[in-house]
N, C-alpha and C positions, 0 to 999 in steps of 0.2 A: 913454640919453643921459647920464644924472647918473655912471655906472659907467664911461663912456668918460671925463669929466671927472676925476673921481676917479682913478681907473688913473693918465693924466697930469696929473694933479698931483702924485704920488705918487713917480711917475720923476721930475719935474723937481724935485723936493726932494731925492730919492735922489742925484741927479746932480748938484748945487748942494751936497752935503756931500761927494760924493767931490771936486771940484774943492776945496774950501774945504779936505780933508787934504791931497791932492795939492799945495796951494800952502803950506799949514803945515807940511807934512814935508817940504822941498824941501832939506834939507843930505845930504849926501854921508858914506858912512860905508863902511870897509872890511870886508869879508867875507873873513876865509881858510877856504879850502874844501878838506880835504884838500890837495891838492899847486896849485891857483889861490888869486891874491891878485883881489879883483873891489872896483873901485867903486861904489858905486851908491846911487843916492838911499832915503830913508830908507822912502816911501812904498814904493818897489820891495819894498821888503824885505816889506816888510807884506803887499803884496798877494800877491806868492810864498806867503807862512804861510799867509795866509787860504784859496788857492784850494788849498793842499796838502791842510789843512783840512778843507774842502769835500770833494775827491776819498778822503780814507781815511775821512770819515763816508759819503760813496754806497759804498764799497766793505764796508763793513763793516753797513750798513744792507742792502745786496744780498744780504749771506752769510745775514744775519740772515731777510729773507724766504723766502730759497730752503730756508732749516731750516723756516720755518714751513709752506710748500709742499708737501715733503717729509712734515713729521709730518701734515700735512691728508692727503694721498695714503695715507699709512698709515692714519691714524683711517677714512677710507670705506672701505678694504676691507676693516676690523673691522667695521664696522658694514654692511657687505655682507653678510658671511658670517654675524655673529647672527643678520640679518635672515631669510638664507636657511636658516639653522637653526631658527628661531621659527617661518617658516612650515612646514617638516619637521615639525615638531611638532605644529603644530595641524590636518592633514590623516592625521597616526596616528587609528587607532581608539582611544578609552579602554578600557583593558584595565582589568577587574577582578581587586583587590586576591586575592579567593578563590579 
């Protein structure tokens, strides 16, 4: 119950600051964009960066996992095959050195 409480209260603070930039940044500023001229409030702008942001840290957090996936998938089938050579080894006869 105190985690449901907390959760929302969390968001409505969350939400009570983005309203509070959203009404501080409400001036108007031009963007040339390559070959478009765009208006657009200032907040906009922000939140475009932010979420762009966002999306090349998950895209580059993604690549970064799927390498770590990758070298794990390699690491067990080294450690397959010592395995499967360790027990090779210890089902030989000890052969004497003489």
């Amino acid at each position: 119950m105190f985690r449901k409480i907390l959760i929302i209260a969390v968001l409505l603070i969350v939400l009570l600051l983005a309203g509070a930039f959203v009404w501080l940044n409400a001036e108007v500023v031009d963007l040339e964009l390559a070959f478009v001229k765009v208006t657009v409030p200032v907040w906009q702008v922000f939140l475009i960066a932010f979420i762009t942001g966002w999306v090349v840290g998950l895209l580059f957090s993604a690549i970064y996992i799927l390498r770590l996936i990758n070298e794990r998938r390699r690491l067990r089938k080294a450690a397959m095959t010592a395995e499967a050579e360790v027990s090779a080894l210890r089902t030989r006869p000890i052969q004497d050195a003489h």
